[in-house]
C-alpha positions in Angstrom: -1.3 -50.6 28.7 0.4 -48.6 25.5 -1.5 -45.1 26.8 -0.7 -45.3 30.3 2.8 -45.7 29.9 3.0 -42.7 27.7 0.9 -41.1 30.6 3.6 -42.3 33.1 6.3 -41.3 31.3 5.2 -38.1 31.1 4.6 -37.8 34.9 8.2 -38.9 35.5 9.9 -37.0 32.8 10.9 -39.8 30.4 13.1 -39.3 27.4 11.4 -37.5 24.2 11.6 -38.4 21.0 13.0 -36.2 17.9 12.6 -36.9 14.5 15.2 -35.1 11.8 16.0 -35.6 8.5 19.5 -35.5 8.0 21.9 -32.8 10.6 23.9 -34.2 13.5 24.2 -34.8 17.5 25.8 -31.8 18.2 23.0 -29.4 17.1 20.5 -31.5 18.3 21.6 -31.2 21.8 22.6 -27.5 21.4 18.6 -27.0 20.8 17.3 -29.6 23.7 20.5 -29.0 26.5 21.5 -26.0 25.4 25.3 -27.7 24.8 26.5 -29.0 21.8 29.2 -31.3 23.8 25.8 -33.4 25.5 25.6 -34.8 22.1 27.5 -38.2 23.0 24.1 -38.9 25.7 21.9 -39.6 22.3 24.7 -41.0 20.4 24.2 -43.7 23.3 20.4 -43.5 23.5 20.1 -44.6 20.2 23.5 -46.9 19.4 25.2 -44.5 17.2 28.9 -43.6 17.7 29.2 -40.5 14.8 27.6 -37.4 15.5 26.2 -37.2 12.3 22.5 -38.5 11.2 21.9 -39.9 8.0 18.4 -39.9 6.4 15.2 -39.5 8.6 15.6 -41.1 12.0 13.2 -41.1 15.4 16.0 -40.2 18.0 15.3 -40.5 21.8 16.5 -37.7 23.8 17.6 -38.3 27.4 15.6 -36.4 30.0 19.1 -35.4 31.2 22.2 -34.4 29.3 25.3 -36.6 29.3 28.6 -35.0 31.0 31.4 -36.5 29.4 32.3 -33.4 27.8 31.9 -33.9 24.3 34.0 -37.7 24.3 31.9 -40.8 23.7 32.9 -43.5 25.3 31.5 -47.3 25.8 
């Protein structure tokens, strides 16, 4: 079941996942979106509510890019 849901969500365009070692959000999403401001759409991917990552972490990255224009919110 494990390898056809990776197949599947690569037919359907499911979220990727990143890992980084230190950095934050907002570059991040200036490298996937091409707009630092989509940054708050992985802050809520993954739980966080600071744009910056500390240590090594496995993000996921939405297929699309969050629109609240830079402002997380719950």
């Amino acid at each position: 079941m494990g390898r056809m849901s990776i197949n599947l969500g690569n037919v359907t365009g499911a979220a990727q996942q990143i890992t980084t070692a230190g950095g934050n959000l907002m570059s991040i999403a200036a490298k996937v979106y091409g707009k630092a401001e989509a940054w708050t759409g992985i802050a809520k991917a993954n739980g966080l509510n600071d744009p910056t990552v500390q240590g090594v972490q496995t993000l996921n990255i939405p297929v699309t890019p969050d629109n609240s224009g830079g402002v997380l919110t719950s």
